[in-house]
C-alpha positions, 0 to 999 in steps of 0.5 A: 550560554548559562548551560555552556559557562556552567559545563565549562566550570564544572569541567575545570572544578572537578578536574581541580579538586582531583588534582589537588588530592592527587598534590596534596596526597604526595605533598604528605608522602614527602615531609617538609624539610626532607630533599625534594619538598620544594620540587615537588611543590613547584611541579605541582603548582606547574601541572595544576596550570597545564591540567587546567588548560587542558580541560578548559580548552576541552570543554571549549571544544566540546561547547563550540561543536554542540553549538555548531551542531545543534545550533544552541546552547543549553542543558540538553544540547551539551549533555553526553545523554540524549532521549527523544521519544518518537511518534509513528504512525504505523502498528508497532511491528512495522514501527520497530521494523523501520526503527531497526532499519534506519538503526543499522544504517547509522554511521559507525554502528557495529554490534545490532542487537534487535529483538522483534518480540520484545520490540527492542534495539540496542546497537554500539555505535563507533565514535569518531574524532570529529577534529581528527578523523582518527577512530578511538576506542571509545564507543557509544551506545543506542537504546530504542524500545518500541510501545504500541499505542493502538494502531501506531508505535511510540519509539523511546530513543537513548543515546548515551556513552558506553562508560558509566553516568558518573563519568560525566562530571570529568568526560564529555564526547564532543556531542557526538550522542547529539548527532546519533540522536539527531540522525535516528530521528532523521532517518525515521521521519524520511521512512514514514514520509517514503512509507506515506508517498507510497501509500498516496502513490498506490492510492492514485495508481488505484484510482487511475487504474479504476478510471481506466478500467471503467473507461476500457468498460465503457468503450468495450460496451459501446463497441456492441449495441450500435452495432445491435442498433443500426441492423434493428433499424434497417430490418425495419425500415425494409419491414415498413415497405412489405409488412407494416403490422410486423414493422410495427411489432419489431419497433415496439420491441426495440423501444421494450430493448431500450428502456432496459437498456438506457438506465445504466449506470457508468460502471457497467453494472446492471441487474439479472432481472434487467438483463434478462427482459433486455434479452428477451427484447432483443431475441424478440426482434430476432424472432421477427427477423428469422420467424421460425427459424428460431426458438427461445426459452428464457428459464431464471427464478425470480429471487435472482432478477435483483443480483448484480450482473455486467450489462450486455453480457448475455445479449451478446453471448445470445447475438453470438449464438445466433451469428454463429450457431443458428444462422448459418444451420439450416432450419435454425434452431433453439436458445436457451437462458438460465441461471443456478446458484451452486454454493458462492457462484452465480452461473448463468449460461446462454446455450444453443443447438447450433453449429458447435465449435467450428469456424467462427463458432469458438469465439474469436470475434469481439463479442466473446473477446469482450465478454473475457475482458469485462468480466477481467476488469471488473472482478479478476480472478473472481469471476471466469467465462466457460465455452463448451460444447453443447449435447448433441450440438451447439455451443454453451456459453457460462458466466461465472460470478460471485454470488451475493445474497439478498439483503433479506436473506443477509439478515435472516 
């Protein structure tokens, strides 16, 4: 209350001693005695009385809406120049960028002037009468300047008349630097606040997505190996009654499949040198079931057993050259595992001298359609599946992926 008593004073002072020169100037043009002394006077005494209504009923004015505007009364409320210093937290190019946005979206402004290099703003903002909605002539101005301050920017905000300081003593604007103060802040905090709902959004579309993903793994996963399992368990229910010894055999390298099989973690991410004794288990059992219909030969070098690779995957690539390659060619024939480096790409390919790519041979049944689709999940473009035809007949079959290099080779 102190601050507006003091404006309100000040106001009436200044505007006094301007008039009373302005009097006392013309009260020494007209020389007592001379015609026209005493009117000049009594003018003088009347206009003084009018001057200061007007001022005071402006001042008033002028306190009344800061107060219902800002919703105080003090110093920094009531003053036509307004600074605030912002917090952002983001770098300063994208502070200033969110800046200059809620800038040029602040009612009134007319003339933005941005310059991204040095991080500054400077904008004309119309002012408007607040009592009577008519557009004066009278502008305002905003100054922004962006400092980096590490991994965020701090915005320095002024808000002010565009007429010089000193004006201030006779002119006030009804606190409309206030509320183009109060409004730019307002707008930034919004941004930052869209900005971070949208990072937390992206965040949980991320994890849902992750979620999915090993869900979607998951199930793809479980749509191979009971298949796998209960045709082991048949052939060798059957094999108990003719060939108990070969019985015996193919339950021995069920068991050898599954301890490979059951230390697996939920992502469906396993090992080369796990997938490679899994395959060798499973071929094994097939072995039995076809004798010497079948060949195999597993070729992988050892500094790879211990790279990273999608569980299951080359044991169903060999399942689908067996049902598709070597069962249906009379006589049977060979498969072949191996592995090579070749600059950031591990390729390990399952090749057969089967049927080739005829019928069901390209693939299109769950086993391959699932390989595609794991591998999409779990590392998008980073990794492909390549089906070719094998010399002189059969199918080869390549995974992809990135390689990574052994934790002793990383630190050679």
């Amino acid at each position: 209350m102190i601050a507006a008593i003091f404006t309100t004073f000040r106001l009436v002072l200044v505007w006094f001693l301007v008039y009373l020169f302005f009097v006392i100037s013309i009260g020494e043009a007209v020389r007592p005695g001379m015609n026209g002394y005493h009117w000049v006077e009594g003018l003088g005494v009347m206009g003084g009385f009018a001057l200061a209504l007007t001022v005071l009923s402006i001042a008033c004015s002028h306190v009344l809406r800061v107060r219902l505007v800002a919703g105080r009364l003090d110093a920094s409320a009531l003053s036509a120049r307004q600074r605030r210093q912002v917090e952002i937290p983001f770098e300063a190019g994208a502070a200033f960028d969110l800046v200059d946005a809620a800038i040029r979206e602040l009612p009134g402004a007319q003339v933005v002037d941005s310059a991204r290099d040095s991080l500054q703003v400077r904008a004309k903002v119309k002012r408007i009468d607040p009592y009577g909605g008519v557009a004066r002539r009278a502008r305002n101005q905003v100054l922004v300047t962006v400092t980096p301050n590490g991994e965020a920017g701090s915005a320095l905000l002024v808000c002010e008349p565009e007429r010089p300081a000193w004006t201030d003593w006779f002119l006030v604007d009804h606190g409309t630097n206030f509320e183009n103060a109060e409004a730019i802040v307002r707008a930034i905090t919004r941004r930052v606040a869209a900005a971070r709902r949208g990072e937390q959004d992206s965040v949980r579309d991320t994890v849902a997505a992750k979620e999915l993903a090993v869900a979607r793994l998951n199930l793809l996963q479980a749509q191979v190996e009971p298949h796998f399992l209960y045709n082991t368990l048949a052939n060798a229910q059957l094999l108990t009654r003719s060939d108990p010894p070969l019985a015996d055999q193919m339950l021995g390298n069920l068991i050898q499949y599954l301890r490979h099989s059951l230390p697996r973690g939920g992502d469906g991410i396993s090992t080369l040198g796990q997938e490679m004794e899994r395959t060798r288990a499973y071929l094994d059992i097939l072995k039995i079931r076809m004798g010497a219909r079948l060949e195999t030969q597993l070729q992988v070098d050892q500094t790879l057993h211990a790279h990273p690779f999608p569980a299951m995957m080359i044991q169903t690539l060999a399942e689908n050259a067996i049902k598709h390659g070597l069962e249906p060619k009379p006589g049977g024939g060979n498969i072949w595992v191996f592995a090579r480096v070749h600059g950031g790409t591990l390729s390990v390919t399952v090749a057969d001298d089967g049927m080739g790519l005829t019928g069901n041979a390209g693939g299109s049944g769950i086993g391959l359609s699932n390989v595609r689709e794991r591998l999409r999940l779990g590392y998008g473009d980073a990794a492909s599946f390549v089906l070719t035809s094998n010399f002189p007949s059969g199918v080869a079959a390549t995974i992809n992926l990135p390689y990574q290099l052994p934790v002793e080779a990383a630190h050679a």
